[in-house]
C-alpha atoms as one frame of an Amber mdcrd trajectory, in Angstrom:
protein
 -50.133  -0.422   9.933 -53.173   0.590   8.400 -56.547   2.088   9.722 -60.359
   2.774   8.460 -60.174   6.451   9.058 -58.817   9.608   9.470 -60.202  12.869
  10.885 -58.765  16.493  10.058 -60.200  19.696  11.757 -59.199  22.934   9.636
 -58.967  26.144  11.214 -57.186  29.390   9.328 -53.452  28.565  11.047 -53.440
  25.113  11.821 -54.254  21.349  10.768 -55.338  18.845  13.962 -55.537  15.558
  12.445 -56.314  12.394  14.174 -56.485   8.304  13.068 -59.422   6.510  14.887
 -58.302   4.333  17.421 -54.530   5.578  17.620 -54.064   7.680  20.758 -51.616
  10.068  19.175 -53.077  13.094  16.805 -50.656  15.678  15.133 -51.234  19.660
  15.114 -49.308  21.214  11.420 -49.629  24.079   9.994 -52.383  25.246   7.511
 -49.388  25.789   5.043 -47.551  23.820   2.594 -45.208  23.104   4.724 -47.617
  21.813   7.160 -49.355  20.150   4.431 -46.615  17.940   3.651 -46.090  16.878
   6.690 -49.951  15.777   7.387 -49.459  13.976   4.265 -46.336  12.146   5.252
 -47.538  11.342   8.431 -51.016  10.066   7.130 -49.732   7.520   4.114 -48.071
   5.207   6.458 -51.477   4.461   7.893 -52.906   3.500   4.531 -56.354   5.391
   5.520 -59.611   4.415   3.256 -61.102   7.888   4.114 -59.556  11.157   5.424
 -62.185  13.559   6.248 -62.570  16.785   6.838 -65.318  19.483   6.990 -65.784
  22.618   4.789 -64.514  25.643   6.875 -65.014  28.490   5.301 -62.917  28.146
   2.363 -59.355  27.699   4.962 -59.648  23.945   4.012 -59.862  24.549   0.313
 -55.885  24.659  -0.245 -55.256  21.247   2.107 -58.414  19.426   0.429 -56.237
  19.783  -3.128 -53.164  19.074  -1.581 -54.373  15.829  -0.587 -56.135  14.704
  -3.128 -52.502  15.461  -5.141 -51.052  13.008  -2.939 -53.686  10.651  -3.561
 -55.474   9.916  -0.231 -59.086   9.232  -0.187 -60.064  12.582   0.691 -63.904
  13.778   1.517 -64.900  17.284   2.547 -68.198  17.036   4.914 -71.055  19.506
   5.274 -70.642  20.884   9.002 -74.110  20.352   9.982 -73.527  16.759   9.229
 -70.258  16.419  11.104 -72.062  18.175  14.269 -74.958  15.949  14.056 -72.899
  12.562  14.028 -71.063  14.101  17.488 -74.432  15.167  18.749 -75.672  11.084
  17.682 -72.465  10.041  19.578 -72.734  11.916  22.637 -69.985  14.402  22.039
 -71.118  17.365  23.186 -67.482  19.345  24.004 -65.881  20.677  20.989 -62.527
  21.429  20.502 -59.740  21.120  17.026 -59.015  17.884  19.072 -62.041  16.150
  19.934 -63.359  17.508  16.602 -60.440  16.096  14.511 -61.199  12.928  16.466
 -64.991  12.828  15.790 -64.353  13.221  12.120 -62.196  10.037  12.426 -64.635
   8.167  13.704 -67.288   9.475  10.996 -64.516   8.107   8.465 -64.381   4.657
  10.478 -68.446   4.227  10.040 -70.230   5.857   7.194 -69.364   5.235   3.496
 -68.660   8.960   2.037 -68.451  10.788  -1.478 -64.999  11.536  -2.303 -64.158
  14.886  -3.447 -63.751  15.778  -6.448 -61.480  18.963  -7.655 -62.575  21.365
 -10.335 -60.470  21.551 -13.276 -58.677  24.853 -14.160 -61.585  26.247 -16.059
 -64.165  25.419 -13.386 -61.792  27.086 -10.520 -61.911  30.194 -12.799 -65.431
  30.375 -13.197 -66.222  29.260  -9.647 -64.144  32.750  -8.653 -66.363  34.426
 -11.017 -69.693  32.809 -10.103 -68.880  33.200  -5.835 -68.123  36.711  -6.676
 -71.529  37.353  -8.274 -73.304  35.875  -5.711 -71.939  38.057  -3.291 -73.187
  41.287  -5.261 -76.715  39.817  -5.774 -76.584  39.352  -1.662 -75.034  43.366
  -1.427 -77.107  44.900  -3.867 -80.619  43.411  -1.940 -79.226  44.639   1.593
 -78.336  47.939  -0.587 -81.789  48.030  -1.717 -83.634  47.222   1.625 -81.584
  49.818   3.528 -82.985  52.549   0.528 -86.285  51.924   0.999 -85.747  52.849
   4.849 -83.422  55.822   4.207 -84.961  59.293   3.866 -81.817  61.254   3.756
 -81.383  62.471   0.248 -77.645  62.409   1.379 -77.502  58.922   2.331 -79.884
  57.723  -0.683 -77.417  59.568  -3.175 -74.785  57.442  -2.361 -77.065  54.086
  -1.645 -77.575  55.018  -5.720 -74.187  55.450  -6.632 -73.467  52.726  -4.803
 -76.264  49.896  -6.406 -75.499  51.304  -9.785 -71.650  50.514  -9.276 -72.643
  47.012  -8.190 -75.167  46.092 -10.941 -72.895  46.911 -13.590 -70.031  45.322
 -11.909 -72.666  42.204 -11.953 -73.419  42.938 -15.598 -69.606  42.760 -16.812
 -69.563  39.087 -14.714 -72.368  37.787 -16.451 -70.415  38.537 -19.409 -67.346
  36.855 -18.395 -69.158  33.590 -17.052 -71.156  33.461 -20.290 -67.748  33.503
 -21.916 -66.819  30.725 -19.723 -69.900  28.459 -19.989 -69.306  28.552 -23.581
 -68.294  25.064 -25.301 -68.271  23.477 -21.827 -70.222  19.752 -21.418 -72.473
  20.998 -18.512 -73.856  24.449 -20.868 -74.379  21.437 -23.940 -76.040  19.160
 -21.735 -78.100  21.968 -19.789 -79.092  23.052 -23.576 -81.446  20.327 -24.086
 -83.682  22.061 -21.253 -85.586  25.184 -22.099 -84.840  27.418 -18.988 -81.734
  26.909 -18.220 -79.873  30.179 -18.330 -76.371  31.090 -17.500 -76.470  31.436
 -13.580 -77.730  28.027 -13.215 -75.580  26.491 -16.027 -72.517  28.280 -13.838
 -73.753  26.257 -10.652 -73.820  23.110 -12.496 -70.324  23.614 -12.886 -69.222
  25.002  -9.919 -71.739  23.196  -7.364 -72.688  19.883  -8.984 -69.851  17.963
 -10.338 -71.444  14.535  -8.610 -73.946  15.031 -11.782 -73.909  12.103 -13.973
 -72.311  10.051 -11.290 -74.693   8.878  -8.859 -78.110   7.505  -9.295 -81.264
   9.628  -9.276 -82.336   8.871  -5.983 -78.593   9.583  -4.088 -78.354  12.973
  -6.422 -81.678  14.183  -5.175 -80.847  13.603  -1.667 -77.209  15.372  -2.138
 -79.049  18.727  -3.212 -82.008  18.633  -0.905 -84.643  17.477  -3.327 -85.562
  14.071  -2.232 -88.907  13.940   0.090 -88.025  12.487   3.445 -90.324  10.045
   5.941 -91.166  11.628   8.856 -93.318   8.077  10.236 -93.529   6.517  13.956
 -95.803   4.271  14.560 -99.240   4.603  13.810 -98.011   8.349  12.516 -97.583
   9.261   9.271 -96.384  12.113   8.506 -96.038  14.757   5.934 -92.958  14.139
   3.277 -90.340  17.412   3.130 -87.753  18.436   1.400 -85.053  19.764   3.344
 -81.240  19.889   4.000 -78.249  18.982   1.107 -77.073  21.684  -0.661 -77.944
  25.198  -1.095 -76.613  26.588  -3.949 -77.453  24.102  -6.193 -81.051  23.476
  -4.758 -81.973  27.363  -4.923 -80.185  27.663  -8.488 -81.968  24.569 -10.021
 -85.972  26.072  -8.003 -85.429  29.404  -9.534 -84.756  27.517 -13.352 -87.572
  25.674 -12.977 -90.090  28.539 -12.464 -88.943  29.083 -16.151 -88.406  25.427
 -17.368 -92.228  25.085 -16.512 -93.327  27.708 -18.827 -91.304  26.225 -21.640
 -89.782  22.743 -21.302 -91.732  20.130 -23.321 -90.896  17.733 -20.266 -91.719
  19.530 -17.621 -94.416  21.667 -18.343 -96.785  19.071 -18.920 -95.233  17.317
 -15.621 -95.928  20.609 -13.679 -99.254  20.989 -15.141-100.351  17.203 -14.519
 -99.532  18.124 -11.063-101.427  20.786 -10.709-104.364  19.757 -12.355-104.003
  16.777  -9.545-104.541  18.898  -6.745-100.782  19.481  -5.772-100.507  23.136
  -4.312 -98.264  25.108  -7.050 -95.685  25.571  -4.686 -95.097  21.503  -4.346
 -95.498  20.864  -7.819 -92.368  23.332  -8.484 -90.402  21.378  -5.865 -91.641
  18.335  -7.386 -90.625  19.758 -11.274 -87.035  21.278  -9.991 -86.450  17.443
  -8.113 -87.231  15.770 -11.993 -84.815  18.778 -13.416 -82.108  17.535 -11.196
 -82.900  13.730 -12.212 -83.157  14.744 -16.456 -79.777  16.625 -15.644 -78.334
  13.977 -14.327 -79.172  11.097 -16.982 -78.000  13.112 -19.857 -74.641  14.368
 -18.073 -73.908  10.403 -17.439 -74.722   9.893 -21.354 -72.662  12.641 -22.354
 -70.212  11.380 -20.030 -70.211   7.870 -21.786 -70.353   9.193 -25.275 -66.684
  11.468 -24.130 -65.069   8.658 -22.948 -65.980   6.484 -25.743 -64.749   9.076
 -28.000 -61.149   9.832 -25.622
């Protein structure tokens, strides 16, 4: 018996999991044990994508365990998931209709399939989440001190930042210790601007680098300018939607690459001196980033398998 797809809604306790077109789902546990029972129930049907959606960081466990067992696993952004059941007309949601919608998304649209970090990366994504959450605390620290005009209070709003930044400090160590030797800090080399936060998203973010073209990689992290036409109407091209991370990581290395790059300085500047407002030319210098990142990671991914 075999099927196009397979749907799995992850929630912190359980698994619902659904094949499109078969009537019966199955409910398991978000456990091992549960996980080896989606998996024994799922091979049978010989799926050509499983899907499920990122939840949090609940389906992170699961996603690994079936990509062990070698199903054709693919973790979905939510918004997209929500907007294909908003396209269909599903408007309920529930684990079941959910786990069923993501079926059906399997059944229709050809999807990236996930791939896991190695050992290294997993360490240094730990490292590199954790530092992003004290760059998020210290700001809120900082915006409640500038409101605060208890010297009480803005004693320990002090103590407190000053904990935090040196608790960032001593990660930046550790992830530069990390980074070091690795093929996405060599590649990222060859780009003046690249520092260690964004050479720590490259690994942790953008593993698809070096294997898609550059119009599909733009797209993926939100780069790519997107028609907004009807009719007689033409309208302005945005950028908008794919990934966060790696779209604000690879904006804020460009406001330096600019400066310095031999590349994309003059690119920046040709814009500029074209008219472009500053603000699109950056967009437009952070999109050809992405694109330069992306040819040499494929090259240096050639020249290692060549050499293995």
């Amino acid at each position: 018996m075999t099927c196009i797809g397979i749907g799995i809604d992850v929630s912190k306790a359980t698994l619902d999991i659904s094949v499109h077109r078969h009537k019966k789902p199955l409910r398991t546990t978000n456990d091992p044990a549960g996980w080896k029972q989606a998996i024994a129930w799922m091979q049978p049907f010989e799926p050509t994508q499983v899907v499920l959606e990122a939840t949090g960081g609940y389906e992170q466990d699961a996603l690994d365990a079936f990509y062990s067992a070698g199903l054709p696993i693919i973790r979905v952004n939510p918004r997209q998931a929500r907007d294909f059941a908003k396209a269909m007309g599903q408007l309920a949601k529930t684990d079941h209709l959910d786990a069923r919608m993501l079926a059906h998304m399997a059944s229709v649209i050809e999807l990236h399939r996930y791939q896991p970090r190695t050992d290294q990366a997993q360490e240094l994504h730990a490292y590199h989440q954790r530092r992003q959450q004290l760059v998020q605390m210290i700001s809120a620290e900082k915006q409640r001190r500038r409101l605060t005009r208890n010297a009480v209070l803005l004693e320990g709003l002090e103590r407190h930042i000053t904990q935090m930044e040196s608790d960032r400090a001593e990660l930046d160590k550790i992830i530069a210790g990390l980074l070091q030797g690795t093929m996405q800090a060599q590649v990222a080399s060859t780009i003046k601007g690249m520092g260690p936060v964004a050479v720590s998203t490259l690994v942790c973010e953008m593993g698809e680098l070096g294997y898609l073209n550059r119009k599909a990689i733009a797209r993926l992290y939100g780069m790519a300018p997107l028609s907004k036409d009807s009719g007689q109407f033409s309208g302005k091209r945005t950028t908008w939607a794919g990934r966060r991370a790696p779209r604000s990581a690879m904006y804020m290395a460009c406001l330096s690459a600019v400066r310095y790059d031999p590349v994309l300085k003059p690119f920046y500047q040709r814009l500029v001196a074209n008219g472009k407002p500053k603000k699109v030319a950056l967009v437009a210098a952070a999109r050809k980033l992405v694109t330069m990142l992306n040819a040499r990671m494929r090259e240096a991914l050639k020249a290692a398998a060549h050499l293995a």
